[in-house]
C-alpha positions in Angstrom: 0.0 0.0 0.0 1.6 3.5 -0.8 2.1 5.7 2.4 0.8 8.4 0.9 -3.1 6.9 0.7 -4.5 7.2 4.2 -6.0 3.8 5.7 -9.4 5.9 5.3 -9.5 6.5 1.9 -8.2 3.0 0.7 -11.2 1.2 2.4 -13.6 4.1 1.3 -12.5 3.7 -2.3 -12.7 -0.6 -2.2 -15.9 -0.3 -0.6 -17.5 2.4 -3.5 -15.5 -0.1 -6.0 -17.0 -3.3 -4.7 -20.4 -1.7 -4.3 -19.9 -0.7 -8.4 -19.0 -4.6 -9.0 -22.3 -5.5 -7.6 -24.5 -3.0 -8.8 -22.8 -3.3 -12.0 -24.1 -7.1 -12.6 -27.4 -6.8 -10.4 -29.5 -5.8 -13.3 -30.3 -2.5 -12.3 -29.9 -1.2 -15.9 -33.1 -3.1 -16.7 -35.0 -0.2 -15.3 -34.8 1.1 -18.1 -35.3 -1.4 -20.4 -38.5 -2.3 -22.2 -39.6 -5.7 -21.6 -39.5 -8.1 -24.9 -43.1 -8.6 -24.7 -43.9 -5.2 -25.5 -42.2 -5.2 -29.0 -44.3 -8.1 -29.8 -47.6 -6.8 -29.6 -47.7 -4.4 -32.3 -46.0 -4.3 -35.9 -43.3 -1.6 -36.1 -40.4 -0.9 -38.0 -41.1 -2.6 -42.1 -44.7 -3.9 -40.8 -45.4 -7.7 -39.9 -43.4 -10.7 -40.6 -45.2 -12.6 -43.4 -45.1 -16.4 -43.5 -42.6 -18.1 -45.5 -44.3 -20.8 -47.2 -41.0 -22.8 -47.5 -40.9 -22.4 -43.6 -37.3 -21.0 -43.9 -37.4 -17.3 -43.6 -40.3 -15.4 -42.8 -39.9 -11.4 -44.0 -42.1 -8.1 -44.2 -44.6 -7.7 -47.4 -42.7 -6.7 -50.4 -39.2 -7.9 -49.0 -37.8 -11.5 -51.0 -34.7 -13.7 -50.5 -32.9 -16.1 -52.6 -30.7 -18.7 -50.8 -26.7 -18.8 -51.8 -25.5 -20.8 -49.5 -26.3 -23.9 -47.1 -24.1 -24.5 -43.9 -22.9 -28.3 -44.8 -23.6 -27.7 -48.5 -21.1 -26.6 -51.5 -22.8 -24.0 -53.0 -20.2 -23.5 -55.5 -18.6 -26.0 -58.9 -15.1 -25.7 -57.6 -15.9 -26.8 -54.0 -14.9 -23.4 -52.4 -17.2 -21.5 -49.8 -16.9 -20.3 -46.0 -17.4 -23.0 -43.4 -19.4 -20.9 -41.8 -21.9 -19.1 -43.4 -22.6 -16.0 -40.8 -26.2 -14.3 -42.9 -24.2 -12.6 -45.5 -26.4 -10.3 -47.7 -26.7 -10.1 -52.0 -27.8 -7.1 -53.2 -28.1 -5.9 -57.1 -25.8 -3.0 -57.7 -25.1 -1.3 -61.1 -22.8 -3.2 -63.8 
């Protein structure tokens, strides 16, 4: 312990420290979080998820997707793709 810290203020500042440890994983930041429930009941954001008849990916009216890759699957001719696919997007851009 440096001299210059006064027993005092050493046990002050591991008690405000330990108290911050505890608070900090107690969950007292979910005061101010909306509970999951909520954001369920109505249709925000690009409106409601439609069905995907395929029973793979279910999206918003309007919005499509084309599969390009399966995880266990060679989606290419020459036998190279990612091992792990991670959602990667497609879009159309100009030529």
């Amino acid at each position: 312990m440096n001299p210059s810290v006064s027993r005092r203020a050493f046990v002050g500042g591991s008690a405000a420290a330990g108290l911050g440890f505890v608070f900090a994983g107690s969950g007292s930041v979910d005061v101010f979080a909306r509970p999951a429930v909520a954001a369920t009941r109505t249709a925000r954001g690009y409106g409601a998820l439609v069905p995907d008849p395929r029973g793979i990916l279910a999206l918003p009216q309007g919005f499509s997707y084309q599969l390009v890759a399966r995880s266990g699957e060679t989606p290419t001719l020459d036998g190279v793709h990612p091992s792990d696919p991670d959602g990667m997007g497609v879009f159309a851009g100009r030529d």
